[in-house]
C-alpha angles and dihedrals in degrees: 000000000000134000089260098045092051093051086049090059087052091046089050094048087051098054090255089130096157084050109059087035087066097047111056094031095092093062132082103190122117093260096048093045091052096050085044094046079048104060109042083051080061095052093039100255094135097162091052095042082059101063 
């Protein structure tokens, strides 16, 4: 897991949700792609959390 992976999980976990959206959305590793996918299944975006 990288540096960056590791703060979008802080910034998760802190409500920072754009944030962390940002920040791992240029990446296409496993890790990345899981917090992302993460993410839009929190928001309800459950067609774009499946790419």
């Amino acid at each position: 897991m990288t540096g960056d992976n590791i703060q979008a999980l802080a910034l998760v976990r802190a409500g920072q949700w754009d944030a962390a959206h940002d920040l791992v959305q240029p990446y296409s590793d496993r890790d990345s792609c899981l917090i992302h996918a993460y993410w839009h299944r929190f928001e309800g975006d459950q067609s774009n959390a499946r790419y």
